[in-house]
C-alpha positions in Angstrom: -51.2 -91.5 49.8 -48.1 -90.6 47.6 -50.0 -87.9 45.7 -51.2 -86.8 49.6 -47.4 -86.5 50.6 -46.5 -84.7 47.6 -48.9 -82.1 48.0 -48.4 -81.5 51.4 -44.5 -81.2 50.5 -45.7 -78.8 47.2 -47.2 -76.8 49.8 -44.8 -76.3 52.5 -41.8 -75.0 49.6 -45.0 -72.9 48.2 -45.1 -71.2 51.8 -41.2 -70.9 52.2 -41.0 -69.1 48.9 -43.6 -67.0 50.0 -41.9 -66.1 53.1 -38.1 -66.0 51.9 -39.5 -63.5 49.2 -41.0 -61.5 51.5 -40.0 -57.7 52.0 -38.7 -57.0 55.2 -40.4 -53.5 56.1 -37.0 -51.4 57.2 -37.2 -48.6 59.7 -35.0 -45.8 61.1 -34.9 -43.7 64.3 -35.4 -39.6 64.3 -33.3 -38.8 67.0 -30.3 -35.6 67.5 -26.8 -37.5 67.2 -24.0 -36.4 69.2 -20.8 -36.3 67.2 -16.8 -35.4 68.3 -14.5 -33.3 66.1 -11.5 -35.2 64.9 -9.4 -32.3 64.9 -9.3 -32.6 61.1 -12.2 -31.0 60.3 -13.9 -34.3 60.7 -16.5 -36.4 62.4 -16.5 -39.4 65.0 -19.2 -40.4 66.6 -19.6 -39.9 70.2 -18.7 -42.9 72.8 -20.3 -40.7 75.6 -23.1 -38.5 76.1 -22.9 -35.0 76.1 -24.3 -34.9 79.7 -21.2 -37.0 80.4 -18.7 -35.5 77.9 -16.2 -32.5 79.0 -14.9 -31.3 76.1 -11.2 -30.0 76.3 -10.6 -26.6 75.6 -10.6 -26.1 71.5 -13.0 -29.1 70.7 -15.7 -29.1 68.4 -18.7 -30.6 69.4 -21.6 -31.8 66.9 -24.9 -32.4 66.4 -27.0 -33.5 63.8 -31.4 -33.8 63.7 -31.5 -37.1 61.7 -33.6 -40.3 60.3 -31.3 -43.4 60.4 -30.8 -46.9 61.3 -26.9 -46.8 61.5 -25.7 -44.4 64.6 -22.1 -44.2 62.8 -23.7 -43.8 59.6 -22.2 -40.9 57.1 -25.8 -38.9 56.8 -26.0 -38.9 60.6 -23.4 -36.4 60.5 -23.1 -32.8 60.7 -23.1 -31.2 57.5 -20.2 -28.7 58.6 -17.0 -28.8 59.0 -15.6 -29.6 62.7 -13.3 -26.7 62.4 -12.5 -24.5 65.7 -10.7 -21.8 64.1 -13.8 -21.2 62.1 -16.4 -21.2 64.9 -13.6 -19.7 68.1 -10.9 -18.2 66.5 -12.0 -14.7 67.6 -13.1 -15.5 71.5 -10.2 -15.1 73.4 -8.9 -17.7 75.9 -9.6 -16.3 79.4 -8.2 -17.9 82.9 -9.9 -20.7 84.0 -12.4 -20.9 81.1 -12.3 -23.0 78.2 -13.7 -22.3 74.9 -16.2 -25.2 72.7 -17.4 -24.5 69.4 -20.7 -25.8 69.1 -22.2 -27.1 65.8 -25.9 -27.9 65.2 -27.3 -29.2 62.5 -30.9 -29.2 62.0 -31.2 -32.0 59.3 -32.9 -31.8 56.2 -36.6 -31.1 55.8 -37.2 -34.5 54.2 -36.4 -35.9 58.4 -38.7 -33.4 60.3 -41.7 -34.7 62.1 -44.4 -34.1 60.0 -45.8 -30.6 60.3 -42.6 -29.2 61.1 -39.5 -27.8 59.2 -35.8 -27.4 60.4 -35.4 -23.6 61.7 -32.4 -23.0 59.4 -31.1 -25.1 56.2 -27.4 -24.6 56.4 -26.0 -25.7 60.2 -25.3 -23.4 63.0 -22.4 -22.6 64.6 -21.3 -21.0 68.3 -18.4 -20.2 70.1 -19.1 -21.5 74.1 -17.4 -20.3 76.8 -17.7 -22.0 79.9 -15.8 -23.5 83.3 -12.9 -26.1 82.6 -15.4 -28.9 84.4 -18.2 -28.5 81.9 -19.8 -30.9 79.6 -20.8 -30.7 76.6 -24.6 -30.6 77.2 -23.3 -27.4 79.5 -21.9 -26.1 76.1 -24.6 -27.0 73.9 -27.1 -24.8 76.8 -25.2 -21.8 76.3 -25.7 -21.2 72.9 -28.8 -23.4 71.9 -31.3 -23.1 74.2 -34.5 -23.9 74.9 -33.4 -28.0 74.9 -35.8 -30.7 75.8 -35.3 -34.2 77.5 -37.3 -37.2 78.4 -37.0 -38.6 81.6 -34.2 -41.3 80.1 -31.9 -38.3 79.4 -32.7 -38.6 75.7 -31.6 -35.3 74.1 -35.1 -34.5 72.3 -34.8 -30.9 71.3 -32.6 -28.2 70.6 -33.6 -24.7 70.0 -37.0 -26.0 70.5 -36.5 -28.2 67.9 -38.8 -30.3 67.4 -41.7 -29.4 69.5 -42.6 -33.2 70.0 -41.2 -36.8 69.6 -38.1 -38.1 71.3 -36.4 -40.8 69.4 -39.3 -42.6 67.9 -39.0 -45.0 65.1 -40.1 -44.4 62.0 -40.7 -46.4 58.9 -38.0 -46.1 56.2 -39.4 -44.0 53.1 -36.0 -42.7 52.1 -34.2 -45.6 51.3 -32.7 -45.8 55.0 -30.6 -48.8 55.9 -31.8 -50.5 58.7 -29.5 -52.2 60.9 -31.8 -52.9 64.1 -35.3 -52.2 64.8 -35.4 -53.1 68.5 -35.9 -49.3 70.0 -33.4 -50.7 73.3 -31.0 -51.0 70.9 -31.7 -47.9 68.4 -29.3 -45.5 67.8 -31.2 -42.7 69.4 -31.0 -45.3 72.4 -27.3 -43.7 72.2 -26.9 -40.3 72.6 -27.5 -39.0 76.2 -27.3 -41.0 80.0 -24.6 -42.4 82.3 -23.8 -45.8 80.7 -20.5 -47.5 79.4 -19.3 -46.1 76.3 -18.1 -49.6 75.1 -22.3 -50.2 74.6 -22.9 -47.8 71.4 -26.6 -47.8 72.1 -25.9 -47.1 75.7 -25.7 -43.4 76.3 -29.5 -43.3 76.9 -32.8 -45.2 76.4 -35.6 -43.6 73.8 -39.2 -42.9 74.5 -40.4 -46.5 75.5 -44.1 -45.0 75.0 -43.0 -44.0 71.5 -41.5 -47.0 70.4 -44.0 -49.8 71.8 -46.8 -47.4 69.6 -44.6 -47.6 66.1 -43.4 -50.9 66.9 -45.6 -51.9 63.5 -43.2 -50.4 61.4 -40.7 -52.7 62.4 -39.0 -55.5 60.3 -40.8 -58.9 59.4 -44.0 -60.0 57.7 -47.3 -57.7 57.0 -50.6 -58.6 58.4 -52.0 -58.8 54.4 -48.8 -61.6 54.0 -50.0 -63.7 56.8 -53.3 -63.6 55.7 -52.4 -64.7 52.4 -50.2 -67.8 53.8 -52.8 -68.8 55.7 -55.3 -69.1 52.9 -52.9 -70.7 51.2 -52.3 -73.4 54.2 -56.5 -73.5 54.0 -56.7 -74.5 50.0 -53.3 -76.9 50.6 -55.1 -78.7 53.9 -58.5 -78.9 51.7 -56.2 -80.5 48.6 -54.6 -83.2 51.1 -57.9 -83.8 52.8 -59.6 -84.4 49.1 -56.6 -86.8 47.6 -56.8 -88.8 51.1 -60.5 -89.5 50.7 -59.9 -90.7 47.0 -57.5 -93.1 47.8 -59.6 -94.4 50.4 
């Protein structure tokens, strides 16, 4: 019966180590982030979406076609500088107007959905002119159109950018830290509806059709790893079974 117990225990640390070993299969999201200039020639991310955003006059506004995990993260960022001399300095002020300069970055080719490439490599910049109420989605139309959204408000395209896909996960093959693979929580769960700007994740909700379909690529255990802790549980059970009859 001793031998039995010991066995049983061998097995159960066998099927812990297994499991504590394990890889954890990290993903990211491919989503446009919204980022604010800091007035330094630098980037913060956005607490609002640009639907809800209105931009003073001589702000920058950002955005960046990306594959991450972490909304906040430094390769989310534009890859220009949030400078408004740069992009405005030669629109003149006019009454009753205000002026945005508008900074796209179309990531690198290594993020676009597959059998696409970004439309430029180096970002894009634009002076927009529009009325003192306007937000910055209003800016971001006036110089980048056509732009797509889902019916959660998700930001999915700019320039046309990409033709499909709106926030989906994807597994991590570039060495992408994941910090969350729930899609409610994404960061491309972030950039686009009326919510709270004290909820990061909260300025939209991604493609729920999207995300329930790669939901695989998610953290946690394979199929082939499960399969191989069961048949491991099947030869312990046997070994138990065979030392209590012995004894017997």
């Amino acid at each position: 019966m001793r031998r039995a117990t010991s066995a049983a225990a061998l097995l159960l640390a066998a099927v812990l180590a297994v499991l504590v070993a394990a890889p954890a299969h990290a993903a990211g999201y491919r989503y446009w982030s919204f980022w604010d200039g800091t007035g330094d020639g630098g980037w913060t991310y956005a607490t609002q979406g640009p639907s809800l955003a209105r931009p003073a006059d001589g702000s920058v506004q950002g955005f960046r076609f990306v594959v991450s995990a972490d909304a906040s993260a430094e390769v989310a960022k534009p890859r220009a500088a949030a400078d408004f001399a740069a992009v405005c300095g030669s629109t003149p002020a006019a009454a009753g107007r205000k002026r945005v300069a508008v900074v796209v970055d179309f990531g690198l080719p290594s993020d676009a959905p597959a059998g696409e490439t970004p439309p430029q490599d180096a970002p894009r910049t634009a002076c927009a002119v529009l009325d003192r109420a306007g937000t910055a989605a209003e800016a971001l139309a006036s110089v980048a159109k056509p732009l797509r959204y889902n019916s959660a408000a998700l930001l999915c395209a700019i320039s046309g950018y990409p033709r499909s896909g709106c926030g989906e996960q994807v597994a991590d093959t570039a060495g992408t830290s994941a910090k969350t693979t729930d899609p409610a929580s994404s960061p491309a769960a972030a950039q686009g509806s009326p919510a709270p700007a004290t909820d990061p994740t909260a300025h939209s909700t991604s493609n729920s059709a999207s995300d329930s379909a790669s939901g695989s690529a998610g953290s946690g255990p394979s199929v082939g790893l499960l399969a191989g802790i069961a048949a491991i549980l099947a030869v312990g059970a046997a070994a138990v079974l065979q030392s209590r009859r012995r004894t017997r």
